[in-house]
KOLMI-718298 format. One record per atom (N, C-alpha, C, O): x, y, z. Coordinates in steps of 0.1 Angstrom, whole numbers, padded with zeros to 4 digits, always signed. Last residue first. Example, Ala and Ser with C-alpha at 12.3 -4.5 7.8 and 13.67 -1.06 7.14 Angstrom:
BEGIN
+0128-0022+0071
+0137-0011+0071
+0129+0000+0079
+0134+0011+0080
+0132-0057+0078
+0123-0045+0078
+0132-0033+0078
+0142-0033+0085
END
This chain:
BEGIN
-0249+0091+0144
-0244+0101+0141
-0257+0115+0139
-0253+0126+0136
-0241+0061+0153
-0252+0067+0151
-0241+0086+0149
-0230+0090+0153
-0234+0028+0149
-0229+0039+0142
-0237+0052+0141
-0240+0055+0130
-0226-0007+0154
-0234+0005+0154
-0231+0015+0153
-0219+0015+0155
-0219-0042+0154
-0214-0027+0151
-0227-0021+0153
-0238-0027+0153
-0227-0064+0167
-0216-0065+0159
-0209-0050+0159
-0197-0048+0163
-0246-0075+0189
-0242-0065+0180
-0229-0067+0176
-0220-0070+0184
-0254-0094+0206
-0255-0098+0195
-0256-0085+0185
-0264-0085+0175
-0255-0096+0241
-0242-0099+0229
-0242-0101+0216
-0233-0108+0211
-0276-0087+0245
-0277-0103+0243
-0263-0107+0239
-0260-0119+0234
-0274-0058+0248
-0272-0067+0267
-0272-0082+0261
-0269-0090+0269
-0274-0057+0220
-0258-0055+0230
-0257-0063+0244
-0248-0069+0249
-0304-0058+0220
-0290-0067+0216
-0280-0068+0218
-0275-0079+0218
-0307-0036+0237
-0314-0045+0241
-0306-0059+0234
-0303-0069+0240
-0297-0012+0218
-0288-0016+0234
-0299-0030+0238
-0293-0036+0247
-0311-0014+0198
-0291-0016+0194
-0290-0021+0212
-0284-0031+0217
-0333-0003+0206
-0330-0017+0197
-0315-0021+0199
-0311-0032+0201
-0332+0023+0216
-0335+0010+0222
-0334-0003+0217
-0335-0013+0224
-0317+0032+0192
-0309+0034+0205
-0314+0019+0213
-0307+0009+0216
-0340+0031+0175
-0325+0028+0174
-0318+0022+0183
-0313+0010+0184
-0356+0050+0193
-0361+0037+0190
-0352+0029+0187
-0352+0018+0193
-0343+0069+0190
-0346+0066+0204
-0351+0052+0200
-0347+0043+0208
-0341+0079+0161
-0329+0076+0173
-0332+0071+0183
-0322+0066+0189
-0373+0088+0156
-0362+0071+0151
-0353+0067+0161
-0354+0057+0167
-0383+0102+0171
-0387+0091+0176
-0373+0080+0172
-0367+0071+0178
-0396+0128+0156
-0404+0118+0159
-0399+0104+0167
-0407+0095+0170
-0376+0146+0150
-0380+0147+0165
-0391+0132+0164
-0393+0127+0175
-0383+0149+0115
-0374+0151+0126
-0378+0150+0139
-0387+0158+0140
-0406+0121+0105
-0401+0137+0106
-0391+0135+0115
-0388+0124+0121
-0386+0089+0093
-0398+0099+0098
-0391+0113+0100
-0379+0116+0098
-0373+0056+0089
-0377+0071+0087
-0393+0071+0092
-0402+0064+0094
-0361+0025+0086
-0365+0037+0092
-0364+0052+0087
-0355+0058+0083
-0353+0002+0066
-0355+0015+0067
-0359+0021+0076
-0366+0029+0069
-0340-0027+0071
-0346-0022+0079
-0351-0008+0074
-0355-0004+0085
-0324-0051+0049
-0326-0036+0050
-0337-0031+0056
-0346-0030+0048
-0332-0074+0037
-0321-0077+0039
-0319-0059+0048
-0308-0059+0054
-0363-0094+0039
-0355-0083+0034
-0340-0079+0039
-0340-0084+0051
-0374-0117+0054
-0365-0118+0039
-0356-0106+0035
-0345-0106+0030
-0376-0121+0090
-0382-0117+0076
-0367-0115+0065
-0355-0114+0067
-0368-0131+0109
-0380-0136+0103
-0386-0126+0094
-0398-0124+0092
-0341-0126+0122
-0340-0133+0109
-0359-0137+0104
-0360-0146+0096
-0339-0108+0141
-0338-0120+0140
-0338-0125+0128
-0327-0130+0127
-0344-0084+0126
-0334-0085+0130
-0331-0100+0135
-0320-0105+0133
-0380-0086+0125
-0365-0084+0112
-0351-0085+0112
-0345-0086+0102
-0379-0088+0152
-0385-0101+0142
-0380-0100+0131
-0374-0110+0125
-0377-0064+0160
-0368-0076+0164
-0370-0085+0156
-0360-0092+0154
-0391-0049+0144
-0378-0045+0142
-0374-0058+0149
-0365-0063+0143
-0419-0059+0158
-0415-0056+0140
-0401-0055+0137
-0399-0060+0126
-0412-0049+0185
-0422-0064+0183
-0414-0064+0166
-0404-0070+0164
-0416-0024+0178
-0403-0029+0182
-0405-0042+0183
-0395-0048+0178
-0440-0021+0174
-0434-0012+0162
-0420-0022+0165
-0415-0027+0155
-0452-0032+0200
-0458-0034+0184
-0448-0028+0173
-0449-0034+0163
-0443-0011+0216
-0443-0022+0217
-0444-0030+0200
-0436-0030+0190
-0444+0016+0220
-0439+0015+0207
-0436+0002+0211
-0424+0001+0210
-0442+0012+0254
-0446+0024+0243
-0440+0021+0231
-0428+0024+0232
-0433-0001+0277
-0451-0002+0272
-0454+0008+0261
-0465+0012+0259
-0410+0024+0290
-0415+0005+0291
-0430+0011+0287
-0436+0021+0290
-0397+0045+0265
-0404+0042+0276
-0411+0027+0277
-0415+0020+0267
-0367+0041+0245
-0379+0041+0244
-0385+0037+0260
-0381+0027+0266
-0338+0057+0259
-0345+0052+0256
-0358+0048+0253
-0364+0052+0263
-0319+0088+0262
-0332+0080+0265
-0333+0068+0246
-0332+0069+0234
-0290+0092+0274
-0299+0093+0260
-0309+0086+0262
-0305+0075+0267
-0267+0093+0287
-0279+0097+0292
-0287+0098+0279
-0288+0110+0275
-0243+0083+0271
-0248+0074+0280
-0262+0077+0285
-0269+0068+0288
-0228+0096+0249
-0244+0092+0247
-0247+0083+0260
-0255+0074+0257
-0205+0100+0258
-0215+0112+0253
-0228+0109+0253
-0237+0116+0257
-0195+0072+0260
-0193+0082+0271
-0204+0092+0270
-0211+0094+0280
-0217+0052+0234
-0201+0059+0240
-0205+0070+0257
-0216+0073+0262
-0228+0035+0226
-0227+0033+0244
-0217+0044+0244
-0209+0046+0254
-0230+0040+0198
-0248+0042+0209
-0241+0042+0219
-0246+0051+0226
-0203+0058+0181
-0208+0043+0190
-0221+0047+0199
-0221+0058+0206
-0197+0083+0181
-0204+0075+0166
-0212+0064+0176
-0224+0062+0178
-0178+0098+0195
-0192+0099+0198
-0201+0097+0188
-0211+0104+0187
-0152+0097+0181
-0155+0088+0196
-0171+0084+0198
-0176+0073+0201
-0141+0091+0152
-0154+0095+0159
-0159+0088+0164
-0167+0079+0161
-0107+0096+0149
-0115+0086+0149
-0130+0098+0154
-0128+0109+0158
-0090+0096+0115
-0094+0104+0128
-0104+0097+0131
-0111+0092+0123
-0062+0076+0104
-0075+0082+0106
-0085+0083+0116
-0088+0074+0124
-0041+0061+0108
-0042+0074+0106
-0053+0085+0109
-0053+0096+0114
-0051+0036+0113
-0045+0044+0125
-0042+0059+0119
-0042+0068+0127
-0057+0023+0095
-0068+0027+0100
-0061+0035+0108
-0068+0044+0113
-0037+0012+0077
-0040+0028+0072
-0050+0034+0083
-0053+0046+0083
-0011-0009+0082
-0025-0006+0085
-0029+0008+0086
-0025+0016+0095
+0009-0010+0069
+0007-0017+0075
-0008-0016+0075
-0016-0023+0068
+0020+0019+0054
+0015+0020+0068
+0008+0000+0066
-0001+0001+0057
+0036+0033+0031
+0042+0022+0036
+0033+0014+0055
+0038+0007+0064
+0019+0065+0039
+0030+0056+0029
+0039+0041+0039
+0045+0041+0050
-0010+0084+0035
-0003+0075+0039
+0010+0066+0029
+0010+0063+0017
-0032+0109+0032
-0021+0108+0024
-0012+0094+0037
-0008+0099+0047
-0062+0120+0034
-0052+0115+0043
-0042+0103+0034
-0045+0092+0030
-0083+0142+0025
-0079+0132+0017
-0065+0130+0031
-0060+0140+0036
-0116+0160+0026
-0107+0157+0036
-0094+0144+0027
-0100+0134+0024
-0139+0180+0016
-0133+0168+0013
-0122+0171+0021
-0118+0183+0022
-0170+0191+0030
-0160+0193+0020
-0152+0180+0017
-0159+0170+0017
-0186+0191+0052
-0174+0192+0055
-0165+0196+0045
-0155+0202+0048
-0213+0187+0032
-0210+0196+0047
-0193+0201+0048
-0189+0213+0046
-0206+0163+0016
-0209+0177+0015
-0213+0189+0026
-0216+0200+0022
-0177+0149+0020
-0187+0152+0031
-0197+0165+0022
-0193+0176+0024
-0155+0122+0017
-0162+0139+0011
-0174+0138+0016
-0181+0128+0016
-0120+0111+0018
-0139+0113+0024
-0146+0123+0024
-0143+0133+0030
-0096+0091+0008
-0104+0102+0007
-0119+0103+0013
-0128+0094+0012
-0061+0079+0013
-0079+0075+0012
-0083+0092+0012
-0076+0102+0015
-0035+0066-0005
-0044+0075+0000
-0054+0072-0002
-0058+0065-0011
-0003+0051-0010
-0015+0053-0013
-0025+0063-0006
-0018+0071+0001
+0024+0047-0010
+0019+0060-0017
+0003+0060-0016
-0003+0069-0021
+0021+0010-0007
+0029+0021-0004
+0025+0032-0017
+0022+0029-0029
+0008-0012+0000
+0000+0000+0000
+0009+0013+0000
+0005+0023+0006
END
């Protein structure tokens, strides 16, 4: 991987390119984003969904995440403030207490 470079373009941010030579492993160059991960330090007081509310909706997202359904892609959406991240949040950490997250990524 010698001379090589990665690049990440943000339309917000612009483009960022980090120039590496002879690195073994290129991930160490690159800047990390502490406050990506659901458990990090920043996000520890983030609510979660209330016990008995959006039962039925999360009943739907576990049953896709187990494996009883075909599609390979959960979508979520909605307006802003409606709800997704918290519902996220409570999905990713209810798998985490099973040991069955791999990764997560909230931004």
């Amino acid at each position: 991987m010698k001379g090589s470079s990665l690049a990440a373009e943000s339309p917000i941010l612009g483009t960022r390119t980090t120039r590496y030579s002879g690195l073994a492993n290129p991930s160490i160059v690159l800047p990390r984003a502490e406050d990506a991960p659901f458990n990090s330090y920043a996000k520890q007081h983030e609510p979660n969904c209330l016990v008995n509310t959006r039962v039925g909706f999360l009943e739907g997202i576990h049953s896709w995440a187990d494996g009883q359904d075909e599609r390979y892609i959960f979508w979520l959406s909605g307006l802003a403030g409606t709800g997704k991240s918290t519902i996220a949040r409570t999905v990713v950490r209810s798998y985490y207490g099973k040991q069955l997250i791999a990764a997560s990524f909230f931004f």
